[in-house]
N, C-alpha and C positions, 0 to 999 in steps of 0.2 A: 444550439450550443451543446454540441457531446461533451464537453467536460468545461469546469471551472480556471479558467486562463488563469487568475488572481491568484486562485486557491493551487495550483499549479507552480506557479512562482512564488510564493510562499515556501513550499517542499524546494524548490530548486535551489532556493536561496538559505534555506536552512539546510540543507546537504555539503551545498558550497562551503558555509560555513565552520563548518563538521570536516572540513578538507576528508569529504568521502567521495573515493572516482564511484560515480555513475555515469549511464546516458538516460536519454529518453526513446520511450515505443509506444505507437498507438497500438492500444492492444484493449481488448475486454472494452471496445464501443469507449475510452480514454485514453488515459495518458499513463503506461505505465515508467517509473521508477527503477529503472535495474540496477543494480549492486553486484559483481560478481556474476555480471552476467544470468541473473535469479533476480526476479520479479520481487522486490521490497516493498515496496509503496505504489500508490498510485491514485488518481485522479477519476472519475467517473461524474459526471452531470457537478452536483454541490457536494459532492461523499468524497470522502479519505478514503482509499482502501488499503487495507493496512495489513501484513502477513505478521502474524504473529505464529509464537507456539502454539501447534494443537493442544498440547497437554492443559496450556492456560486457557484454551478459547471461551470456555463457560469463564469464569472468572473476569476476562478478558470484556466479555458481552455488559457485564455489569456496568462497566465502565459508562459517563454519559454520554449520548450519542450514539452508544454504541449498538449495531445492529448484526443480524446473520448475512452473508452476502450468499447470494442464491440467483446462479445465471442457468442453470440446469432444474430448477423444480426442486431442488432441494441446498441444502445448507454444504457449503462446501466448508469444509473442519480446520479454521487454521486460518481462514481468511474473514476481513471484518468489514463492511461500510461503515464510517463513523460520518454519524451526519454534523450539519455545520454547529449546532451549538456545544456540538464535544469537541473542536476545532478551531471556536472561536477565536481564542487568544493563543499567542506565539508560543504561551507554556503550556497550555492543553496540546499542540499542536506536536512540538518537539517531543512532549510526551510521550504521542504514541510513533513518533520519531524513532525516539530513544526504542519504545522495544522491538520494533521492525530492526532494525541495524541491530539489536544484542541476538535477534531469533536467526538473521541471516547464513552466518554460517554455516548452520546447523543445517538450513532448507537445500532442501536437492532441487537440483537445478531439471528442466524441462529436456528431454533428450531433442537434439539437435535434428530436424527435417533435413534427411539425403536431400541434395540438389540434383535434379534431372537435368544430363547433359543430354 
């Protein structure tokens, strides 16, 4: 199981919600979350990951659940795994919902791979 299907459709259905256009992309070994074409949320094994402000990420970390997401050896600044007991309920959940979709904006988007014809 690379990512939690449940915990997947949870985010879907709270996005739906939220009448916010996304799609979905297997990306980062889950299921990432795009907004704006910018990776907002996502899925990983039972983890949230969650793009928040760099500026908040310590503060951010405090949070329960909440941990450093590290796929290179080190702490990548801005990005969070939040495990399932900070995710538990639909208002922890929407919580860090909520500040993925308020940091979105602001994130720069990943430069687009040239396609080899």
């Amino acid at each position: 199981m690379p990512y939690n299907e449940f915990l997947a459709e949870r985010v879907n259905q709270a996005l739906k919600q939220r009448s916010v256009p996304f799609f979905e992309k297997k990306m980062f070994g889950g299921l990432a979350f795009m907004v704006d074409n910018k990776m907002c949320l996502g899925v990983n094994k039972d983890q949230l990951m969650a793009r928040t402000d760099p500026e908040l990420y310590d503060e951010m970390l405090k949070k329960p659940g909440a941990q450093t997401m590290e796929f290179t050896g080190r702490p990548m600044k801005g990005f969070i795994f939040v495990n399932p007991e900070g995710i538990d309920t639909d208002e922890q959940l929407g919580d860090w919902i909520e500040y993925c979709l308020e940091y979105n904006p602001r994130a720069k988007a990943s430069p687009r791979k040239k396609k080899i014809q």
